[in-house]
N, C-alpha and C positions, 0 to 999 in steps of 0.2 A: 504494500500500500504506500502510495505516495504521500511525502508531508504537506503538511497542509501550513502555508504562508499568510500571513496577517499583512494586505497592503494598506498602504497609507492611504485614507481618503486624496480623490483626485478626479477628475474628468474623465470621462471616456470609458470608465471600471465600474460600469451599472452604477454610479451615482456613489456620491460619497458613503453612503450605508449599504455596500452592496455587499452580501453575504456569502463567504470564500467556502469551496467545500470541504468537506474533510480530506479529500485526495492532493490537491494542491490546488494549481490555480494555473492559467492561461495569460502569458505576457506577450500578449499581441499589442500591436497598434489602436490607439486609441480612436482610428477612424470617425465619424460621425457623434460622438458622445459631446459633442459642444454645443449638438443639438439641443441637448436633456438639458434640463435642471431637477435635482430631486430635491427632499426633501430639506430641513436641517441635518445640520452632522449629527451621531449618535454619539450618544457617552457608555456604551455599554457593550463589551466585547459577548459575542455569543458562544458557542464552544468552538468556533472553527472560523467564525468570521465576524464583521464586525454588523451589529444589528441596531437597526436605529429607526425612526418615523418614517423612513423612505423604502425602496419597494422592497430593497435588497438583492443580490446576486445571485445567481440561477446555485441549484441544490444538486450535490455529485451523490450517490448511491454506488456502492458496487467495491469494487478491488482498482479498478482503474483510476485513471485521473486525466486532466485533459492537460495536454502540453503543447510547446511551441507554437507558434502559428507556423513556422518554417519546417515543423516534423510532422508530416500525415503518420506516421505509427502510433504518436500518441492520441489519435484521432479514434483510433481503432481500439482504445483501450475498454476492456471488458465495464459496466455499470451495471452490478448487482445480478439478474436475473434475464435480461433485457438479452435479447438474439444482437451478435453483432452488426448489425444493418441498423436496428435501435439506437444502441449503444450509441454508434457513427451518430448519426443524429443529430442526438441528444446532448455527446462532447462537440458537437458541430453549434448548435446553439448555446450551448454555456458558452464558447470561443467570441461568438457573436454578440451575444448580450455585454460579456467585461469590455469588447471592444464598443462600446453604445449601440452599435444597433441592434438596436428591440424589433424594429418591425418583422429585418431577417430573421433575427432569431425566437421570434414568434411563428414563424411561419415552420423551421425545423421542429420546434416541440410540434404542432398540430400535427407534423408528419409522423412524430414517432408515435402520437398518441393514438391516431389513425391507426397504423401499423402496429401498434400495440390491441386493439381493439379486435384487430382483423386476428391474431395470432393464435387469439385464445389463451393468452400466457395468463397466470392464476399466481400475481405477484401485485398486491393491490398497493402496497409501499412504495414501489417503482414507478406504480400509473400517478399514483398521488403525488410525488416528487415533478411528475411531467406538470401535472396539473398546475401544481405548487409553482413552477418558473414560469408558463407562460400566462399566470397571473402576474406576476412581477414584470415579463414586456404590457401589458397590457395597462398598468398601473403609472410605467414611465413614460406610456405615449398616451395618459389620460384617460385612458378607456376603464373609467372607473367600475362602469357597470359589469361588463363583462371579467373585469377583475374578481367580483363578488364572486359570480358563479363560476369561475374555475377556481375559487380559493373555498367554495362551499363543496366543492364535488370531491378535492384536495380530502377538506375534513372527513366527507361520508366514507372515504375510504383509509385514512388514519386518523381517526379523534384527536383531537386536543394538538396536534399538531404546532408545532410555534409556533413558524415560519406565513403559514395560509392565515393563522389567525390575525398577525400582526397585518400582515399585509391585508385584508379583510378590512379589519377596523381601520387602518389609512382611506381605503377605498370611502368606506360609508362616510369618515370623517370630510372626504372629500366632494362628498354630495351632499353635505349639512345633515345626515344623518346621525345626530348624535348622538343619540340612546343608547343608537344598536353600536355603532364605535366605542362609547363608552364601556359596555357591555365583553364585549372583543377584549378591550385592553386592559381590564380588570381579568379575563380569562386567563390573557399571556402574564399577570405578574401574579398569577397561580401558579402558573408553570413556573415560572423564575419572576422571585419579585427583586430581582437585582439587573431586571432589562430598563435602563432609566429614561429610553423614549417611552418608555410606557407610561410610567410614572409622573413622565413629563404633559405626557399627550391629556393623561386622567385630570390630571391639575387647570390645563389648559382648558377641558372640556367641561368640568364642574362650572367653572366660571359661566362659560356660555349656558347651560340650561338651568343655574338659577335664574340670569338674564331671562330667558325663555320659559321657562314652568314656576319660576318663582320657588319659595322655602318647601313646597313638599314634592319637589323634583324628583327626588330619591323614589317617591311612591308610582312615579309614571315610567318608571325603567321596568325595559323587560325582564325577564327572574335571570340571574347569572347564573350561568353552569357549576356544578360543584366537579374542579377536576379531581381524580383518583390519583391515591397515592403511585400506580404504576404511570401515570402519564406525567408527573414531575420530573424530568429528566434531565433539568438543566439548571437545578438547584445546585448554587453555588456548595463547592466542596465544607467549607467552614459555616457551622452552625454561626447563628445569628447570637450576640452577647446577648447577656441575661438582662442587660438595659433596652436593649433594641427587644427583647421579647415579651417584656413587660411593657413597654409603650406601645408595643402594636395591640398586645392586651386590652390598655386601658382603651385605647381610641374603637376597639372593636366593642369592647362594652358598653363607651360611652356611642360606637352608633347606634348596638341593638336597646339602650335606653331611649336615644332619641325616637327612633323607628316607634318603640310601643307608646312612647310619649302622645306623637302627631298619633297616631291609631289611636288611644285611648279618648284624646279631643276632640278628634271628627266620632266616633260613636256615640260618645257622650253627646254632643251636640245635637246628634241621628235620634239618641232614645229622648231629650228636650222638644221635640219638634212633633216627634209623637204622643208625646203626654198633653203640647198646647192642642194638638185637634183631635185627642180622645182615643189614640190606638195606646191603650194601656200595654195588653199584652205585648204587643210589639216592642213598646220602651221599655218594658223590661226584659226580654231577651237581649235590647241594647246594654242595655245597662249592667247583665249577666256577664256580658263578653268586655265591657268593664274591668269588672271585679277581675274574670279570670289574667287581664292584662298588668291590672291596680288593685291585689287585695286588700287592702290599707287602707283605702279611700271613705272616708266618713259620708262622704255627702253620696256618693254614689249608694249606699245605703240606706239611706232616708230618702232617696228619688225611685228605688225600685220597694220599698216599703208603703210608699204611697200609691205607685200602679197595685200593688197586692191589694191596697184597702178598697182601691176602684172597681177591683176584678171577685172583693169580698174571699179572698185568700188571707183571711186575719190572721191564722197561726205562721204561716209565711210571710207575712207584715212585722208579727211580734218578732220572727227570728233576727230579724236586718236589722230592726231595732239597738234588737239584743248588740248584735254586734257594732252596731255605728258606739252608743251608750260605751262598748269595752275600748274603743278608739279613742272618743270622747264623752266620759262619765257626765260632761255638764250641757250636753248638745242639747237644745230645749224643743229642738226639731223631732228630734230621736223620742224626747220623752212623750211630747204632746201626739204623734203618730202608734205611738208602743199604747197609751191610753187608748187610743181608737181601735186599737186592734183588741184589746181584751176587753172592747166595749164590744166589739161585734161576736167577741166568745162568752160573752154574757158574764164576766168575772169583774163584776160592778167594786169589788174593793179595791181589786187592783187597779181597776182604769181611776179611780179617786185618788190612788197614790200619785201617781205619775203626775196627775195633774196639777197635783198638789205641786210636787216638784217643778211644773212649770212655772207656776205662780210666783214661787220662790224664787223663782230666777229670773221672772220677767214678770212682778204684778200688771203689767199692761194688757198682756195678750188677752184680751178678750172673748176671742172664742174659746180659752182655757176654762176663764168663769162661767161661759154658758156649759159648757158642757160638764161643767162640775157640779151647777143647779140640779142638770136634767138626769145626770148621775147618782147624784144624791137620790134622790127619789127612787131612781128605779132600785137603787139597794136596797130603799127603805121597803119597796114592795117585794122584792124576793125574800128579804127578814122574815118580814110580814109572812109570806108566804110557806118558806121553811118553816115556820113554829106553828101556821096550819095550814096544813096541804089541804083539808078538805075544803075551805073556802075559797070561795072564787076569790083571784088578784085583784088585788085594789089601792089603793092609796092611802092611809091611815095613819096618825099619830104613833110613833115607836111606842107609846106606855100602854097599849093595847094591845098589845102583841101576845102578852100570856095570860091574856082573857082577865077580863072583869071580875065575871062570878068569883072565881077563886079567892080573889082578892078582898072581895065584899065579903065573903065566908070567914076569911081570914080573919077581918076587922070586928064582925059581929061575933064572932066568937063560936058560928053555926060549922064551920067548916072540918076539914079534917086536921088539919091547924089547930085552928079552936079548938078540937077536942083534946086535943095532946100541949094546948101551949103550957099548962102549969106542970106538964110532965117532965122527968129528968132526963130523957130522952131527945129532949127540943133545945133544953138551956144552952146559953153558948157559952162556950167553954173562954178563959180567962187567960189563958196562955195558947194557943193556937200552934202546934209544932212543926205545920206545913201548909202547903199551900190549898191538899186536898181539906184539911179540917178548918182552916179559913174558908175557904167556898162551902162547907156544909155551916157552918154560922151565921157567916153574910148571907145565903139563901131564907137560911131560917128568919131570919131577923128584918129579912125585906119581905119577905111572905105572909108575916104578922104586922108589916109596915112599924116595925116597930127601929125607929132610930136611935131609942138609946141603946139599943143594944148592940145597933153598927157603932153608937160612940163607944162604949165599953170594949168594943170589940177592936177598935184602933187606937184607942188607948195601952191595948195590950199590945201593938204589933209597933215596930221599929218603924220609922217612915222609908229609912231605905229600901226594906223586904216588902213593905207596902205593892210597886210594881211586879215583881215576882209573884205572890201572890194572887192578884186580881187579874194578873195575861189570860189566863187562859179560857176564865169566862167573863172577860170584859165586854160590856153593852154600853147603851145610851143609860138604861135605868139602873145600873150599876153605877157609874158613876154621877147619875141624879140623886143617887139614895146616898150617896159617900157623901156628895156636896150639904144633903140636908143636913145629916148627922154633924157633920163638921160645924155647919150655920147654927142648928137647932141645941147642941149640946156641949160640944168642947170651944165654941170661940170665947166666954166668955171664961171659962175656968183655965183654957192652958193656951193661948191664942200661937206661942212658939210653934206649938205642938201642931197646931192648924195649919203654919205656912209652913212645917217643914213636911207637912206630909203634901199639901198643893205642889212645892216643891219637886219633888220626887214621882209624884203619880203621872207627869207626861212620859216618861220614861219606859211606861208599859207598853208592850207590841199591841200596835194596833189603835193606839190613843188617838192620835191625830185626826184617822178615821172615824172613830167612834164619836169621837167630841162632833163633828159634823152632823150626824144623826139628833144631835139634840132639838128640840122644840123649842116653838120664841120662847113658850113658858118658862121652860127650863134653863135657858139662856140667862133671860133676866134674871133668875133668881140665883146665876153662876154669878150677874154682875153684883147683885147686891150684897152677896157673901165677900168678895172681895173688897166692895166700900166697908162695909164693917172692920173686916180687915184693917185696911188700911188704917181705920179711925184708932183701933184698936195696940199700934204701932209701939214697939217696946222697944228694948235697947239691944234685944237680936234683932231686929229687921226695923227697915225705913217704908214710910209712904213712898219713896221711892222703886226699894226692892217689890212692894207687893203693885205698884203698877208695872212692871216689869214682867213677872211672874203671871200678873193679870192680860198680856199681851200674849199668852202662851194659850188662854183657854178661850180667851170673845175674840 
């Protein structure tokens, strides 16, 4: 095999980028090459010659090599697979082209390819090779078009190919194709990203189609091939440093950030556009394909929890919630949406919380407070309804809820109550040691309406244990019996004892709620306990603390 010489860019030598073969090279006469102009000069040696933006220098295959202009035996030198009448040719037109003429030596390759065609030879690297140079005459005498398709026929028969591909992407660049050029010359610096017309041309070309497609360019290119590790062939011998591999790193992450970025805004935008003209379902499959890009996204949460609530998907509303809420525990969007959704699951205390929690975070919001009225209420009816299933739902005062009769029974002394109230069996016991024999006292003691004996009975109890105690069957009329007792019997004898159990009773699960279920009646006479109170003011607490504290319960 002949060696293969590295000529200095020049006239007449297929153009300063012309592409020497691995056999050697042809030092003819520069004849007609003053004609040409090619490309810029390359900066980037190929394996065998020099490869640059321009068409480059016809491709050797074989054992042979093409020589002198002055020795027809080198003429005849064997090229790979190819029948020596080919062969001739084909060293006939490589001869042709380094001296510039293309058109000649456009017309040899047709011959061999013809003659290749007719032979029946079964060497598709050698046809491709033909293909491959009389794309490069056709390239240096402008014939961009025809460049394409003998550098696409090149590829069908050796993928990935350098040499066609580079020359391809010159061609398309040269009919303001730039997608598809851009596309090409990111393939070649797969193949070798140390070709730096590539890298030059890529830089060059970005610029034009942001000019032209503007900032989501990227998205109107056609899909780049992904080349296989066998078609790399001309990856420079030295691994790339561990700096250089780490920056191509970041700049690769920071484009596939970019990429799902602009994806993530136009969808988002997509599922906004369907929610203003009522395609619910739709905006939230957008809004899905969201999440799967941005799972983090808080707001993206609370926009597909709203289509849920349109589409009456409440359990799938409350989940989005759920999670915008673990994003942003203070999101008042999150709260006031998660409220709707366990209003359409019919779980009236939990939609009262949340709501609450908006309020708290934004007394303005308005349709918070409505939907906290209409709330209220419908809890007040399912109460109602829980303590008797067999009446029809209705709307009713909370202190009616465990029937009347009983309670008249209780008072007159006719009841089953009555009959046992002077028994030992009913008394309320004086130390209380848990929370179950507190609720069997306080039951008793509010069933006989009897408040001294809720006084007695929290006079015996710590005010801290006080919440502990009353969670677990805490009502409206629980704590309207607690408020008598405290008003009716101990503010006068231990008033401390009165505001440190007020104190400590919001603390119970579920207070907050509860306290909402009160009556005007009940209200008022919450407010009048704590005017006393206040009047009442020792040197443990201030009219200040007990308005304070009175801010907790009205």
């Amino acid at each position: 095999m002949g060696n293969a010489h590295k000529k200095p860019p020049g006239r007449g030598d297929g153009g300063p980028h012309a592409e020497h073969a691995p056999q050697g090279h042809w030092r003819g006469k520069r004849g007609s090459a003053d004609k040409h102009r090619g490309p810029e000069p390359a900066k980037k040696d190929l394996a065998n010659g020099a490869q640059g933006a321009g068409g480059g220098g016809a491709e050797q295959t074989g054992d042979g090599s093409a020589g002198s202009g002055g020795d027809d035996s080198r003429l005849d030198a064997p090229c790979g697979a190819l029948p020596p009448p080919l062969a001739r040719l084909k060293n006939e037109g490589n001869l042709l082209f380094k001296n510039g003429q293309f058109a000649d030596a456009l017309e040899k390759y047709s011959q061999a390819i013809t003659g290749f065609t007719d032979s029946g030879i079964d060497s598709p690297e050698d046809l491709s090779v033909l293909y491959s140079n009389r794309a490069a005459c056709h390239l240096k005498d402008g014939n961009s078009t025809d460049c394409i398709q003998d550098c696409t026929r090149a590829l069908e028969l050796r993928p990935f190919s350098l040499k066609p591909l580079l020359r391809r992407a010159m061609a398309h660049e040269s009919l303001e194709r730039y997608s598809k050029a851009y596309v090409d010359y990111k393939t070649v610096l797969q193949i070798d990203a140390g070709v730096q017309s590539a890298h030059d041309s890529v830089n060059r070309i970005t610029k034009v189609l942001i000019e032209q497609d503007g900032a989501d360019w990227r998205e109107k290119l056609p899909e780049i091939p992904l080349v296989p590790l066998s078609a790399q062939q001309h990856r420079r011998e030295e691994p790339p440093s561990a700096e250089l591999a780490q920056a191509r790193a970041a700049r690769a992450a920071q484009e596939t950030a970019r990429r799902a970025e602009a994806r993530f805004s136009s969808v988002k935008q997509e599922g906004n556009e369907c929610v203003k003209t009522g395609r619910y379902r739709e905006a939230a499959e957008k809004y899905s394909e969201c999440l799967a890009l941005k799972p983090d996204e808080c707001a993206v949460y609370t926009n597909r929890a709203l289509c849920y609530l349109k589409l009456e998907l409440f359990a799938e509303a409350k989940q989005d919630c759920d999670s915008a809420l673990h994003l942003e525990p203070s999101n008042k969007k999150a709260f006031y949406r998660r409220a709707l959704a366990y209003k359409g699951l019919k779980d009236y205390l939990a939609c009262s919380s949340d709501l609450q929690e908006v309020l708290q975070l934004d007394p303005n919001v308005q349709e918070a407070e409505r939907e906290l009225e209409e709330v209220t209420v419908l809890l007040r009816q399912s109460l109602a309804a829980a303590a008797s299933p067999g009446k029809p739902r209705k709307s009713v005062p909370i202190t009616e809820v465990d029937g009347s009769d009983e309670e008249t029974d209780a008072v007159n002394g006719t009841g089953a109550a009555g009959s046992h109230c002077d028994g030992e069996e009913l008394r309320v016991p004086t130390q209380p040691a848990n929370a179950y024999e507190f609720g069997q006292a306080l039951n008793a003691a509010r069933s006989r309406g009897d408040t001294a004996a809720c006084a007695e009975l929290l006079q015996a109890v710590a005010p801290e244990a006080l919440p502990e105690y009353v969670s677990s069957t805490l009502d409206g009329r629980t704590v309207h019996f607690i408020m008598q007792a405290l008003d009716g019997h101990l503010l006068q004898k231990d008033p401390n004892l009165v505001y440190q159990h007020l104190s400590h009773l919001p603390t119970a699960e579920r207070f907050s709620v509860v306290l909402m279920l009160l009556d005007a009646d009940e209200r008022r006479q919450t407010t009048r306990l704590f005017e006393r109170l206040s009047a009442a003011a020792t040197g443990a607490f201030t009219a200040d603390d007990v308005q304070n504290l009175a801010n907790r319960y009205i």
